[in-house]
NUPA-141908 format. One record per atom (N, C-alpha, C): z, x, y. Coordinates in steps of 0.02 Angstrom, whole numbers, padded with zeros to 5 digits, always signed. Layout:
ZXY
...
This chain:
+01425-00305+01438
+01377-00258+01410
+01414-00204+01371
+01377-00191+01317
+01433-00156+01266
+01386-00087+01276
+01413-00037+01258
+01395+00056+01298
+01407+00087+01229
+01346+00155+01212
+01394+00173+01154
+01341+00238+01151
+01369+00308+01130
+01363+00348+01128
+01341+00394+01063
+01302+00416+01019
+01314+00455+00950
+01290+00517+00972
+01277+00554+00931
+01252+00636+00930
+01244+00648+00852
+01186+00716+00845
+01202+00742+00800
+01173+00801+00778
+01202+00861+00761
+01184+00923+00763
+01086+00929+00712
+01057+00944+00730
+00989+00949+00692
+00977+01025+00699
+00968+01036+00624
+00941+01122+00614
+00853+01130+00619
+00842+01104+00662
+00779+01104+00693
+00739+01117+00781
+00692+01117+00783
+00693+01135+00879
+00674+01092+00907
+00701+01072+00984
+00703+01020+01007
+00625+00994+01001
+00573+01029+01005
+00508+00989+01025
+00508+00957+00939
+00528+00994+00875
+00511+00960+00837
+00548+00883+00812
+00596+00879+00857
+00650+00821+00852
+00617+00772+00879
+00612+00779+00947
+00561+00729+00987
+00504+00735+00962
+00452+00785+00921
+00393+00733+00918
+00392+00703+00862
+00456+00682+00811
+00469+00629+00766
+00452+00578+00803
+00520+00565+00840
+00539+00498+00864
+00489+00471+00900
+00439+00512+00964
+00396+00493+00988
+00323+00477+00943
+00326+00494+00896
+00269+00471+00844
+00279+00434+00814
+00297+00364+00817
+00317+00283+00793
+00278+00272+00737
+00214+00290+00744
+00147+00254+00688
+00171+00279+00628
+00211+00338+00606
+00220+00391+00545
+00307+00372+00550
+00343+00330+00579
+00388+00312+00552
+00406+00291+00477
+00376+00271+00455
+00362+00235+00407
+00357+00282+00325
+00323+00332+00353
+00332+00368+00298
+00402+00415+00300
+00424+00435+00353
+00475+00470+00359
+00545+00437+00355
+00563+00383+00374
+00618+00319+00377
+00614+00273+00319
+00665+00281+00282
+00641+00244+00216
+00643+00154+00238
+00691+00121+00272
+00674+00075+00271
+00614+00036+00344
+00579+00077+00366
+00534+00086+00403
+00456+00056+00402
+00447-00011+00380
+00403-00026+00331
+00335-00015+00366
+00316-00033+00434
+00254-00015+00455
+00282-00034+00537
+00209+00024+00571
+00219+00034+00651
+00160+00018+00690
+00156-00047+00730
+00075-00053+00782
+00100-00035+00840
+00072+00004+00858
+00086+00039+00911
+00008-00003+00967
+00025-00077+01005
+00013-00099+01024
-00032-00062+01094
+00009-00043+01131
-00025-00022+01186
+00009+00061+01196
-00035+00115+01237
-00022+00177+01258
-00054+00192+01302
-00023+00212+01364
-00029+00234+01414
-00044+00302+01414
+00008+00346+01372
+00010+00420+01385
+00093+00445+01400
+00103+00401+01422
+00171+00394+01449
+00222+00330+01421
+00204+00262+01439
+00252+00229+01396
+00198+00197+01328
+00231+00136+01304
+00182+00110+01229
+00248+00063+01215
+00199-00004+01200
+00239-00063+01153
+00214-00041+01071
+00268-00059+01046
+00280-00043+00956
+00270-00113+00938
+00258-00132+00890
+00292-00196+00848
+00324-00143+00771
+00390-00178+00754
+00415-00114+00698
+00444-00174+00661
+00401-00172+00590
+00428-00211+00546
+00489-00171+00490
+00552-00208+00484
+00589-00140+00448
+00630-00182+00400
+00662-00161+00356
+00729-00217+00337
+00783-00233+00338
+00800-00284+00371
+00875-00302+00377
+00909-00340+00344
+00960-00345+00342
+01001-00391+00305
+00960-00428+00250
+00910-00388+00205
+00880-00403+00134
+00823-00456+00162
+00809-00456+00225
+00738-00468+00253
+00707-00455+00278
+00623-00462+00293
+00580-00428+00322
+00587-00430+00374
+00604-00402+00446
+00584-00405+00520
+00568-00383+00550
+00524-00392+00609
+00497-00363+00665
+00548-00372+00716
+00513-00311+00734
+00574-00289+00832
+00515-00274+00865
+00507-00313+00924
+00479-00274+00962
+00494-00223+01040
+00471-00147+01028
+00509-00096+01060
+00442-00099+01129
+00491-00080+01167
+00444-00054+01268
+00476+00021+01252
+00465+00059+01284
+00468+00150+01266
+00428+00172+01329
+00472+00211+01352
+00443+00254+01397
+00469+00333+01379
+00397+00372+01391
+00418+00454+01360
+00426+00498+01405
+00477+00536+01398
+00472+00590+01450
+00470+00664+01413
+00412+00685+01407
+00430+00741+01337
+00445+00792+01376
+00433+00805+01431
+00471+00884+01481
+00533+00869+01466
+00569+00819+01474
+00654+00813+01482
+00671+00789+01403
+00635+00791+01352
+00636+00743+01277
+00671+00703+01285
+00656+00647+01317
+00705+00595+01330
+00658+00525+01306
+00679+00492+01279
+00630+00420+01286
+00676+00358+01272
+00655+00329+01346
+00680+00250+01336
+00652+00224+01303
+00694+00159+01283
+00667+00105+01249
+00706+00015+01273
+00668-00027+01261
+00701-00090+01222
+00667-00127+01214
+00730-00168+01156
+00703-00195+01094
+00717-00282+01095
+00679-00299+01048
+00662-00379+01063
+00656-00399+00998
+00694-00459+00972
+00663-00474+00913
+00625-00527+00915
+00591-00518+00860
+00526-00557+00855
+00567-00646+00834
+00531-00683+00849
+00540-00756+00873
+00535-00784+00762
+00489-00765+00754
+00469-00756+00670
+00460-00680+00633
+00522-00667+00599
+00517-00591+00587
+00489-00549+00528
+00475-00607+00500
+00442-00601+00417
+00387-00620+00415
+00318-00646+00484
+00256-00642+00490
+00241-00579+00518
+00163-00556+00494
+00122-00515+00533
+00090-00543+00578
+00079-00606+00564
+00037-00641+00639
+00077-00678+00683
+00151-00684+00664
+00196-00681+00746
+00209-00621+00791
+00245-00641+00813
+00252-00577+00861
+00214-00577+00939
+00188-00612+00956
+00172-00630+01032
+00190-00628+01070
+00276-00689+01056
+00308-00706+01106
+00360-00631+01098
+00384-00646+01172
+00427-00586+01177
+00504-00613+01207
+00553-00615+01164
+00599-00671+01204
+00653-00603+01242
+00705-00625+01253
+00747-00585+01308
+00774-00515+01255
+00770-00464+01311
+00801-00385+01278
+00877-00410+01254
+00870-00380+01174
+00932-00391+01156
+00996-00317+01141
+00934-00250+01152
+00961-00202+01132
+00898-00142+01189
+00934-00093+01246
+00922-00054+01265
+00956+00007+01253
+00907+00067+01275
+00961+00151+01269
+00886+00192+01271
+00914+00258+01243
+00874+00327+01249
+00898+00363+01194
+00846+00409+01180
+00852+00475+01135
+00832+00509+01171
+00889+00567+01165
+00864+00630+01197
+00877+00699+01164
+00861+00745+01166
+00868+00810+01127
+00880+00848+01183
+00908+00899+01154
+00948+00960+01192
+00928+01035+01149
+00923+01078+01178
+00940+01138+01143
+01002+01147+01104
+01016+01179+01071
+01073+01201+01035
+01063+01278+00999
+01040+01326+01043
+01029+01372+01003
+00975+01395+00980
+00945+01473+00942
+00883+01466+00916
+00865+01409+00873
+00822+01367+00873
+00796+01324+00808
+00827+01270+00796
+00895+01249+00840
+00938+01201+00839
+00926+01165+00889
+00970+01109+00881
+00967+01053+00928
+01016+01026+00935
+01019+00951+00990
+01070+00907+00985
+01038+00850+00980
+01056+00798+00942
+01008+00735+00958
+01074+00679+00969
+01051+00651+01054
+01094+00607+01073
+01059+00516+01059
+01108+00473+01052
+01073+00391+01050
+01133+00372+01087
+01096+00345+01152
+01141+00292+01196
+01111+00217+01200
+01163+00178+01178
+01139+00099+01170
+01167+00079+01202
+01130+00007+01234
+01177-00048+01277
+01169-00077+01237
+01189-00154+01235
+01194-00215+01209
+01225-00276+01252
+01207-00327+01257
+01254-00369+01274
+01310-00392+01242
+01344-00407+01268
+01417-00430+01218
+01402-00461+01190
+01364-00522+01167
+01325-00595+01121
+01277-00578+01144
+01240-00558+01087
+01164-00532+01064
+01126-00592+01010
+01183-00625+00956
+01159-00653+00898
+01170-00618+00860
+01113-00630+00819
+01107-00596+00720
+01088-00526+00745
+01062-00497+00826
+01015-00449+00800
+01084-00396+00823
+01134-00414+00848
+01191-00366+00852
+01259-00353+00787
+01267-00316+00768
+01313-00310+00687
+01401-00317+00717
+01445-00312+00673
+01502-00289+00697
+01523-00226+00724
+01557-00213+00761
+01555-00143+00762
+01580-00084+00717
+01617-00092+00669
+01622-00066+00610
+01568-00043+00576
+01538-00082+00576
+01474-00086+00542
+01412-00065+00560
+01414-00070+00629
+01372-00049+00666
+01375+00036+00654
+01436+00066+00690
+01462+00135+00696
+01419+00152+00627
+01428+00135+00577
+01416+00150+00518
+01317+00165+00477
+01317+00106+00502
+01226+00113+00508
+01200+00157+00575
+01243+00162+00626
+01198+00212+00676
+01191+00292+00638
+01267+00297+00607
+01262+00363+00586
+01211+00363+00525
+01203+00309+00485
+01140+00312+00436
+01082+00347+00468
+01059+00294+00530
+01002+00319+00568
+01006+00379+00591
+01058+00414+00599
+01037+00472+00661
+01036+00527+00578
+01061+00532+00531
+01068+00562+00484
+00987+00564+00449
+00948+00510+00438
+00889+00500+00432
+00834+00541+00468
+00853+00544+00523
+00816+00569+00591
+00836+00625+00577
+00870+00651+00553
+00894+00746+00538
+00876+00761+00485
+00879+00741+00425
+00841+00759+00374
+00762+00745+00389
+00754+00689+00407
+00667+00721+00428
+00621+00769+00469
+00692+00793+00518
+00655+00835+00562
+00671+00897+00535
+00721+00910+00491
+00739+00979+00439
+00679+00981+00415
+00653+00962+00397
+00582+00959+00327
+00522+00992+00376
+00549+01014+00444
+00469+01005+00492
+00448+01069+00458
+00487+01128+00435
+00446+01188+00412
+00409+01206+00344
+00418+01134+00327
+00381+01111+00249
+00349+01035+00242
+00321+01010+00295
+00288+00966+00292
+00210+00991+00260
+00185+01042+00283
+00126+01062+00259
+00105+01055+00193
+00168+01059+00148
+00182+01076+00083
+00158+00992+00045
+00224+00952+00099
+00280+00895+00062
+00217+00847+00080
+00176+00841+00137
+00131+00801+00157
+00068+00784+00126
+00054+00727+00097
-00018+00721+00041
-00057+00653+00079
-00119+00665+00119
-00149+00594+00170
-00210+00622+00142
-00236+00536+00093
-00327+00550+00086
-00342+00478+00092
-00412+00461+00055
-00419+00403+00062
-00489+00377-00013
-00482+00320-00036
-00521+00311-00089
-00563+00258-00044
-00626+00238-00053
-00660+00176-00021
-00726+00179-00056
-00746+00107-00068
-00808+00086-00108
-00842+00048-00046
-00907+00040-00067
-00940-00010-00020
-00992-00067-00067
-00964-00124-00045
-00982-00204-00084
-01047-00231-00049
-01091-00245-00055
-01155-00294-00041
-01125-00352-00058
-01073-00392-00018
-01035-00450-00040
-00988-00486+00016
-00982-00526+00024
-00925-00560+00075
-00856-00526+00085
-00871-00493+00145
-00775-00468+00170
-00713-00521+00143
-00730-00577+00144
-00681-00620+00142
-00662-00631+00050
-00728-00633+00013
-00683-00632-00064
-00675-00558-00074
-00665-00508-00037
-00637-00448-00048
-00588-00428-00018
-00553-00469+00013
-00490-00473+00066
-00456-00516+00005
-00495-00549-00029
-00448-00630-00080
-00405-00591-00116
-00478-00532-00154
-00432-00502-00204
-00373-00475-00204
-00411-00431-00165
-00334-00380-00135
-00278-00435-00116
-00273-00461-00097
-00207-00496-00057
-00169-00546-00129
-00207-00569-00174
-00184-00597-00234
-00170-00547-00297
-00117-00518-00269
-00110-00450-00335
-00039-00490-00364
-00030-00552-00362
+00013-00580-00403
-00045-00595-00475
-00113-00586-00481
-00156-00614-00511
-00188-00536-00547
-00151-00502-00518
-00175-00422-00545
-00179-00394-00605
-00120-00428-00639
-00114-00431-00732
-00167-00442-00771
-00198-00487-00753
-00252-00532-00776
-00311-00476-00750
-00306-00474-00709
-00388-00414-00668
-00385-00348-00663
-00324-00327-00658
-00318-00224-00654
-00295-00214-00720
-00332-00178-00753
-00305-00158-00812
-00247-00134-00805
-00235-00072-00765
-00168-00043-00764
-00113-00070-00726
-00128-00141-00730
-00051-00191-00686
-00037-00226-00751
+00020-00219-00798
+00053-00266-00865
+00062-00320-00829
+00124-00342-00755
+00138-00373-00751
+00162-00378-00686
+00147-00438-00654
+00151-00428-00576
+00192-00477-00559
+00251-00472-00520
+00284-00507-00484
+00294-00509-00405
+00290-00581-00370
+00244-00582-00325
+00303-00613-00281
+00334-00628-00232
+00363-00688-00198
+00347-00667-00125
+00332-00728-00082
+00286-00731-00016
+00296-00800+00023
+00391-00785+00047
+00450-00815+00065
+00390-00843+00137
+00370-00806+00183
+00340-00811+00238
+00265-00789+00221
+00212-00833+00275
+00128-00793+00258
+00126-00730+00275
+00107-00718+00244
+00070-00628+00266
+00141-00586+00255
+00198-00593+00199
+00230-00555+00164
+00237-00568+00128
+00234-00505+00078
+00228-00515+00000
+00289-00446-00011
+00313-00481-00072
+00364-00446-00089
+00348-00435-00171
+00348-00385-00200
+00298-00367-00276
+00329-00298-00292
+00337-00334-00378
+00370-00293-00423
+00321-00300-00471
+00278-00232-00485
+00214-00231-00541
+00241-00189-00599
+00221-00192-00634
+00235-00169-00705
+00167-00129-00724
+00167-00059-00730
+00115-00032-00723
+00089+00022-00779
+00051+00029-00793
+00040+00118-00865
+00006+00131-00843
-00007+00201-00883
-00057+00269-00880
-00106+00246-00939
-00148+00237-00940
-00201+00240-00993
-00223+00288-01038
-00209+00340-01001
-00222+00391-01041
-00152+00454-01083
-00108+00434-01037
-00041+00453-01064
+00001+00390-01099
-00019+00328-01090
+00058+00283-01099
+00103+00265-01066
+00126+00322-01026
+00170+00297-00984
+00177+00243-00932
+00250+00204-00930
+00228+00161-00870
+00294+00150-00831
+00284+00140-00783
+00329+00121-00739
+00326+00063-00711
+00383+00035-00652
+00392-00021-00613
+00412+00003-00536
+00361-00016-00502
+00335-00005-00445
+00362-00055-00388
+00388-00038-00337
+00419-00093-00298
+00405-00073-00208
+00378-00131-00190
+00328-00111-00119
+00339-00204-00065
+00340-00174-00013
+00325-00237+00041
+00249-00243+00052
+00231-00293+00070
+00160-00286+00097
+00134-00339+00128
+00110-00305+00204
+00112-00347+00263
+00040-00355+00283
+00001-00432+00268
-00062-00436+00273
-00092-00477+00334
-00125-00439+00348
-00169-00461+00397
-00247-00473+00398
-00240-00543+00390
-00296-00567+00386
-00379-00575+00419
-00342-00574+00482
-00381-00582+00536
-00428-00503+00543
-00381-00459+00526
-00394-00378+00534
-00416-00372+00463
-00442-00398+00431
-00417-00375+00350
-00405-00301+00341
-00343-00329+00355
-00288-00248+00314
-00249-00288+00296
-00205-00241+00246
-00163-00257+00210
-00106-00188+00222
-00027-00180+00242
-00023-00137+00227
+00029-00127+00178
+00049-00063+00129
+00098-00059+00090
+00142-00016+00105
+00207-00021+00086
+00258+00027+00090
+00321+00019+00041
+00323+00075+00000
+00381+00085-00039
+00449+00071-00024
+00479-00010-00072
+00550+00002-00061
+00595+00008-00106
+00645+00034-00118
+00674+00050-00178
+00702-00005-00209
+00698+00027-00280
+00701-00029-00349
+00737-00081-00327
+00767-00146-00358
+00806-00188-00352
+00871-00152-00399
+00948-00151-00327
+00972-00138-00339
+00995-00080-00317
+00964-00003-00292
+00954+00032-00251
+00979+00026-00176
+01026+00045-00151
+01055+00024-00079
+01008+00071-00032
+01006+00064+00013
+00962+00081+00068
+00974+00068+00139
+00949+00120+00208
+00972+00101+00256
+00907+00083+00294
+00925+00048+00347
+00883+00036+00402
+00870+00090+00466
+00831+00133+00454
+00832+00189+00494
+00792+00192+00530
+00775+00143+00560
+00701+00135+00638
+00738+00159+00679
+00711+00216+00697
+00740+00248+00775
+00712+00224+00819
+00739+00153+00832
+00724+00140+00891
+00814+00087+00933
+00825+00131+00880
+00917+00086+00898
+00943+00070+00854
+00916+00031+00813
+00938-00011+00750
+00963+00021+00676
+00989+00013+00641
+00999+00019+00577
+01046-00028+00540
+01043-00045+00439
+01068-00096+00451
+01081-00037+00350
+01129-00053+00340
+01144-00027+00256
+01130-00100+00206
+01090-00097+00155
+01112-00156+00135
+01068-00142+00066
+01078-00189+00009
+01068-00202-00066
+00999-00216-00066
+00954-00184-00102
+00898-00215-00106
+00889-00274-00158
+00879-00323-00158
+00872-00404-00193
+00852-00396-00254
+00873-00414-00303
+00829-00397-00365
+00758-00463-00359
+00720-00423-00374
+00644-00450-00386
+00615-00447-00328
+00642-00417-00264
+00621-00412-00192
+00565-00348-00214
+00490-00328-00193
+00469-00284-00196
+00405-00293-00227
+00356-00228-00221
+00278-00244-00223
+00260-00178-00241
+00184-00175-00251
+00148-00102-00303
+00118-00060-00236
+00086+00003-00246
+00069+00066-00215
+00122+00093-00212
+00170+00084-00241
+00224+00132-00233
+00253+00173-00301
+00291+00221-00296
+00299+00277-00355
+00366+00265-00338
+00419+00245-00403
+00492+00229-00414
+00506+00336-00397
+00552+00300-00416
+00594+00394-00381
+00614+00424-00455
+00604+00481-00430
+00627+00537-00485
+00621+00519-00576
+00566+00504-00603
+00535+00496-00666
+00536+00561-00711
+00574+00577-00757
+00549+00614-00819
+00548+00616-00861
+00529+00658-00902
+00526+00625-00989
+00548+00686-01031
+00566+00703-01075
+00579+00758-01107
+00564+00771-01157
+00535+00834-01206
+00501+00826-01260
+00514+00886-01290
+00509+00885-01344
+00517+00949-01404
+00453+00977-01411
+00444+01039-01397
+00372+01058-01393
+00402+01129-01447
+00349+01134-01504
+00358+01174-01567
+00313+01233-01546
+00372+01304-01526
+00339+01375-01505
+00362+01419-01529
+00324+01455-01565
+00363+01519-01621
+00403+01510-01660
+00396+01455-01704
+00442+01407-01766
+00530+01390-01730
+00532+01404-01683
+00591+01351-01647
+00594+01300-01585
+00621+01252-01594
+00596+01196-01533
+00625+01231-01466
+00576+01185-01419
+00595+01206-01338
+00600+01144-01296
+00634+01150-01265
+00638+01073-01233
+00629+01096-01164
+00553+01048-01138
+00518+01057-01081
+00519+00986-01050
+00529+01004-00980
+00538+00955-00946
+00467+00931-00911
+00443+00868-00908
+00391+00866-00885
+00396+00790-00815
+00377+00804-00773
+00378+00762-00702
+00350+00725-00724
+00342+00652-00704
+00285+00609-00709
+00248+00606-00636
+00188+00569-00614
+00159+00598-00574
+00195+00536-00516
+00226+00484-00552
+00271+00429-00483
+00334+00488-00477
+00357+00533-00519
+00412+00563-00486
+00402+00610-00454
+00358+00630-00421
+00339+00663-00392
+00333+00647-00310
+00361+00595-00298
+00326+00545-00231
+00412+00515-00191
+00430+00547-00142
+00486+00518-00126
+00488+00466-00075
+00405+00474-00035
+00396+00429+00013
+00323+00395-00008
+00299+00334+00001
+00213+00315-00003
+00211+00245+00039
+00173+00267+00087
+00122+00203+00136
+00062+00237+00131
+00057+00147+00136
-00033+00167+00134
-00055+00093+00150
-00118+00095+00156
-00168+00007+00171
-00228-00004+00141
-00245-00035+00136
-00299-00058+00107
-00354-00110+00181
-00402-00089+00202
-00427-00109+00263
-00496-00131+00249
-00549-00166+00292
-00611-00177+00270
-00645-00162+00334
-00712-00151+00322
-00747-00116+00407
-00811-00154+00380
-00833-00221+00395
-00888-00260+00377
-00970-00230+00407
-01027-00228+00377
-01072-00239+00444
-01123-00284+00411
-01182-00273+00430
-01242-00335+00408
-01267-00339+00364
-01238-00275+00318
-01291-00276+00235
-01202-00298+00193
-01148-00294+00220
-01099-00299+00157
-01017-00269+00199
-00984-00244+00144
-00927-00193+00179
-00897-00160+00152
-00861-00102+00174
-00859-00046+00162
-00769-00058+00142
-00733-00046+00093
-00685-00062+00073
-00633+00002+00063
-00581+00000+00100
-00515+00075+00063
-00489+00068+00070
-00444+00111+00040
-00355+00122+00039
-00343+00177+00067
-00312+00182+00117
-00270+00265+00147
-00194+00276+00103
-00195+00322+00086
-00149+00335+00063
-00090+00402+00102
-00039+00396+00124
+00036+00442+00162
+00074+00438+00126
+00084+00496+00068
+00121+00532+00018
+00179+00596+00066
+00231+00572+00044
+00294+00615+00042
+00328+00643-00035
+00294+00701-00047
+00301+00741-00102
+00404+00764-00105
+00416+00742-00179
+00494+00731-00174
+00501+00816-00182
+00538+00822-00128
+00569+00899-00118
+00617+00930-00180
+00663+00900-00202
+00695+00928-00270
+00672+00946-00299
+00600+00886-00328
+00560+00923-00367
+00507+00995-00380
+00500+00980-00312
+00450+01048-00297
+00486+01124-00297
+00554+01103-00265
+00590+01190-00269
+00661+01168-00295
+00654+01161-00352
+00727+01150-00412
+00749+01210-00431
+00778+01213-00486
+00797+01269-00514
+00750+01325-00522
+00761+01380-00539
+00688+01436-00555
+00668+01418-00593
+00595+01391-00621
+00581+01387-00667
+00573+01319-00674
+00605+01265-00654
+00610+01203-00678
+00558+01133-00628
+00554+01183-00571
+00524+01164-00520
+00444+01148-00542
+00408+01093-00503
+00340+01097-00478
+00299+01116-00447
+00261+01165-00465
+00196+01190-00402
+00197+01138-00345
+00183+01168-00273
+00150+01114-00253
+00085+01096-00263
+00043+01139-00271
-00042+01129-00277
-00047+01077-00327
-00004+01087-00383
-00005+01042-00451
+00025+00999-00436
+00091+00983-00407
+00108+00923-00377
+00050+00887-00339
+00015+00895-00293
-00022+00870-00239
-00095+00843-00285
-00108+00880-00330
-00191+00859-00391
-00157+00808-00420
-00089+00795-00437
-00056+00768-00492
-00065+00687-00463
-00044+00692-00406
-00025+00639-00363
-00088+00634-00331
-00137+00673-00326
-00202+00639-00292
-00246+00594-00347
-00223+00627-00383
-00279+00609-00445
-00239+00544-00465
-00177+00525-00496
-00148+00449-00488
-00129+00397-00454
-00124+00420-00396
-00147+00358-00343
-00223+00339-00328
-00267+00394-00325
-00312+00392-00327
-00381+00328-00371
-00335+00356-00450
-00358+00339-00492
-00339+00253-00506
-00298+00242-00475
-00263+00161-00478
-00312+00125-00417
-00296+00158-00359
-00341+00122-00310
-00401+00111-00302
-00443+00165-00327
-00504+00165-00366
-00519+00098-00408
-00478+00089-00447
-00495+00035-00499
-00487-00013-00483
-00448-00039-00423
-00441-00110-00381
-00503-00096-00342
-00523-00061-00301
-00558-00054-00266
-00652-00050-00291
-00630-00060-00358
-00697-00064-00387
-00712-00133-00416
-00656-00153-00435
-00649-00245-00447
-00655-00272-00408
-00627-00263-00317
-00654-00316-00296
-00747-00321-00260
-00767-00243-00265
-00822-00237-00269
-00860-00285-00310
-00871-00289-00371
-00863-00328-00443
-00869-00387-00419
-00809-00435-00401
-00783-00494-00385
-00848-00523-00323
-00845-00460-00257
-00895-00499-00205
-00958-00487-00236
-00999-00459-00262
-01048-00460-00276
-01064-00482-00357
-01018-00511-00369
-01036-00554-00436
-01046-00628-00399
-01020-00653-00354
-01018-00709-00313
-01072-00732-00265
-01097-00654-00245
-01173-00680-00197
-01243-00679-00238
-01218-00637-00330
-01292-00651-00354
-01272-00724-00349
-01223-00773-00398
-01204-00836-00402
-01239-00882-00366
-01208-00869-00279
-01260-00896-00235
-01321-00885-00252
-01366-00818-00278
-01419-00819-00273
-01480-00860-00338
């Protein structure tokens, strides 16, 4: 059994350290490679996870046991990998613990902390154990992850953007689950998708690189997202991963972390590429000025969100939730050069908004163009 120890100083207070880690479901927006969290069962005290994240340039599920002790901020865990790690509808079986330990926090002072990770392992684990070189190396990714997110706790209010768009169809749940889930076909049906690239190695993951504009500005970008569908539930969910090419870590606090290349053409849409701007000569008092202007994807350093359906006897009720992480540079840059937040937050409500809206009105469209048909 292999034993192993990290730490790491957090300029934050212990309750706000632990109620990161103990809040699994919002991993996802806070952990970049963190792709989505079912928080299966809760007691109050312990809770099974299923945590889909990425490793070694593939999709996988772990599944975590957790027990909380928030008087002592301590919480066990262990972890299991999933039997099929690139389905949403595996995950059942539960084969032998390949990775146990704890997080715990400490005081350190006013407003400070300590954040400890103790792991076991067995000596031969498989694929789901790294070298240790390597390992050492991605834990400190993770625990570094876990400190910059819990730094941010006195500006989440700010950085944090959660709403939701939803239509309701007089039409079959099921060709409104079609649409949504075939956004390799989105070119052709969303106006504002040029061009969609789709690959869906395993069912119920999709990996999509869309090619996208503004209609009313021009502008366009390329958007790159996982997206893990569930059929049975019709949801769908999305989460931002960076461009192809972009290195990235595996930061599930739940033990794991893994550094690695993101694939070129690996990736999918609801997501805003990082840090976008454009620059322009704007003519004021007969000499030019050069103004910097954000685009409203650079504005977005984190985005999950889903797309879900809630059926009843006349039709169903169709949306997207949207969990925006407003990019901090942008908002408090230089004097002057910076973004409101209020205007950041309209900027970004109003263009995600305005995209999901317009899927969400097509497949409206789609089911109820199909049951006059029948009729």
């Amino acid at each position: 059994m292999h034993r192993a120890r990290h730490t790491v100083a957090v300029a934050a207070p212990p309750g706000v350290v632990y109620g990161l880690l103990a809040d699994a479901p919002r991993w996802p927006l806070h952990l970049p490679s963190c792709l989505h969290v079912e928080r299966v069962d809760f007691d109050g005290a312990r809770d099974r996870l299923q945590v889909w994240h990425l490793r070694n340039g593939r999709v996988r599920c772990t599944h975590a046991r957790r027990t909380l002790h928030p008087q002592e901020r301590r919480i066990d865990f262990e972890l299991h990998d999933s039997p099929q790690p690139d389905s949403p509808q595996a995950g059942a079986v539960q084969p032998d613990a390949v990775q146990s330990g704890s997080w715990s926090v400490s005081p350190q002072g006013a407003g400070r902390s300590l954040l400890t990770l103790h792991r076991r392992h067995p000596a031969a684990c498989g694929a789901a154990c790294q070298e240790p070189g390597a390992l050492q190396a991605q834990v400190r990714a993770q625990l570094e992850a876990v400190r910059e997110a819990a730094e941010r706790w006195d500006r989440l209010d700010e950085l944090l953007l959660s709403f939701e768009d939803s239509v309701y169809a007089c039409g079959s749940p099921e060709i409104v689950y079609d649409f949504l889930y075939r956004v390799a076909d989105w070119a052709d049906l969303v106006p504002h998708v040029e061009r969609a690239e789709v690959t869906e190695d395993r069912p119920g993951v999709q990996r999509t690189l869309l090619h996208t504009s503004d209609p009313r500005t021009g502008d366009t970008s390329v958007t790159s997202a996982v997206r893990l569908c569930f059929p049975a539930a019709g949801r769908i969910v999305h989460k931002q991963i960076p461009a192809p090419g972009q290195a990235v870590h595996d930061q599930t606090p739940a033990g794991q972390a893994v550094h690695e290349q993101a694939p070129a053409g690996q990736a999918v849409h609801e997501q805003a590429p990082a840090g976008q701007a454009v620059r322009e000569q704007v003519p004021a008092t007969g000499r030019a000025v050069v103004r910097e202007q954000v685009l409203p994807s650079g504005l977005v350093a984190a985005y999950y969100g889903e797309w879900y359906l809630e059926p009843d006897a006349s039709g169903v009720r169709v949306a997207c939730a949207h969990q925006v992480m407003l990019r901090e540079s942008v908002l408090h840059g230089a004097p002057g050069s910076g973004v409101l937040p209020a205007d950041a937050r309209r900027q970004v409500r109003e263009w995600l908004g305005r995209t999901s809206t317009e899927a969400l009105t097509l497949a409206r469209w789609h089911a109820e163009s199909a049951l006059r048909r029948l009729r």
